[in-house]
N, C-alpha and C positions, 0 to 999 in steps of 0.2 A: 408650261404644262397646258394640252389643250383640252379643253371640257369635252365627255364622252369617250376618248380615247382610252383604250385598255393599257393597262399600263403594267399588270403583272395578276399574280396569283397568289394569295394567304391561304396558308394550310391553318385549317382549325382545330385541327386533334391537337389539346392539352393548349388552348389560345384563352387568354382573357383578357375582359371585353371590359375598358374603363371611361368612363364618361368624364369631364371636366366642368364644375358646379358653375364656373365663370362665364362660359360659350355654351349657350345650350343647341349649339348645333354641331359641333364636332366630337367626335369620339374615335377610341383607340384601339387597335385589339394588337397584343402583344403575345409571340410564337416564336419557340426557337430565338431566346436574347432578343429581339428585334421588336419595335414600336412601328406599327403601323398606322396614321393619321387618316382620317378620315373628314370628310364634312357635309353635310345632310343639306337639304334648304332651311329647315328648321327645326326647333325644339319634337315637335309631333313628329317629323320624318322621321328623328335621329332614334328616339323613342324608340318606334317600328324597327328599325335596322339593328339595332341593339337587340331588343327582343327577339326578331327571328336568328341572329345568329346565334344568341344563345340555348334557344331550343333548340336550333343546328347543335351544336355543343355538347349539351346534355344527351339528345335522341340519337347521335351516335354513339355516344358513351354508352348508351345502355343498349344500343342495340350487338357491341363488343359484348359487355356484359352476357346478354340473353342467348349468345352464340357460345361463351363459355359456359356455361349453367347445362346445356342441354348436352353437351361431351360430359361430364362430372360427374364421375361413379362412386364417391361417396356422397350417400344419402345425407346426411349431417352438413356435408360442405356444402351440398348442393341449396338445401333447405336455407342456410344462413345466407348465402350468396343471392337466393329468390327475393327475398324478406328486405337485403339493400337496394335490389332492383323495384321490390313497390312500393317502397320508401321513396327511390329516386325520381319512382314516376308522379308520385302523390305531389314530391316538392315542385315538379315542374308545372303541374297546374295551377300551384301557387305561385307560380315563379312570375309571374307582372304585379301581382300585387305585394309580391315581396322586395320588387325592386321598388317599387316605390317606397315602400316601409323604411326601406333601405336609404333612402336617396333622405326622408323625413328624418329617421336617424342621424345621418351624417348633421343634416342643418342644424338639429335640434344641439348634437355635442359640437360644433363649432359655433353656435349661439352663448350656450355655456360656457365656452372654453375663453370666452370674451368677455362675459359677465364677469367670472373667476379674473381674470387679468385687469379689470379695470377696476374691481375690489383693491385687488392687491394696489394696482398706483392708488388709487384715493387714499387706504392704509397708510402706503409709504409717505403718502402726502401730508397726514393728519400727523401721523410721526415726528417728520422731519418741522412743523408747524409748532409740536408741543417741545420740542426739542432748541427751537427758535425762542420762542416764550419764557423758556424756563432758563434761558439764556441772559434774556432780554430781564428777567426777575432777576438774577444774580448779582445784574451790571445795574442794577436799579438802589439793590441793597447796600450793593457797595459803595454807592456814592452818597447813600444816606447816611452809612453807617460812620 
């Protein structure tokens, strides 16, 4: 594989775009079954490319959207149909400080989900310790007894 050569084309309609907590310079966008690999020079690049593909993502979605809405001759459909379009556009201005929320989120529940698991061995540990003991007391009695 030579660096700078074009090597194909990802269609983004209905693509999403996943990041890997481990490398913080490669990322993925996945379209049509298929995993597309990527890799950035850095954390901040990868950031950038992520971001602009997904407001790619979104701002065509809704610009689908805004082309359907403006055909739409019931008033009622059309009015519901509006209301998800500024809705959609509202979440997109949030959309980098939600990825980030997002990325803190994930840390935060696999920080947890390890706290929880090392509860659980020291548990099993203090168990299997009182279960030793209480062992070790039996075979004590009985030699007294």
């Amino acid at each position: 594989m030579m660096r700078g050569v074009r090597r194909g084309c990802v269609r983004l309609k209905g693509a999403v775009i996943g990041m890997d907590d481990e490398d913080d310079s490669t990322f993925t966008v996945t379209v049509d079954h298929k995993t597309f690999h990527f890799q950035a020079r850095d954390a901040e690049e990868r950031q950038k490319w992520v971001q602009a593909l997904e407001e790619t993502i979104i701002r065509h979605g809704s610009r689908k959207l805004e082309e359907r809405i403006t055909t739409m001759n019931d008033p009622d459909e059309k009015t519901k149909c509006q209301l998800i379009l500024d809705h959609a556009n509202i979440l997109r201005c949030h959309n980098a400080g939600e990825i980030d929320r997002n990325r803190h989120y994930t840390h935060l529940k696999n920080k947890e989900e390890a706290r929880r698991e090392e509860e659980d061995n020291c548990r099993k540990m203090e168990e299997e310790k009182r279960r030793q003991m209480e062992a070790a007391r039996r075979g004590h009695k009985r030699r007294l007894g």
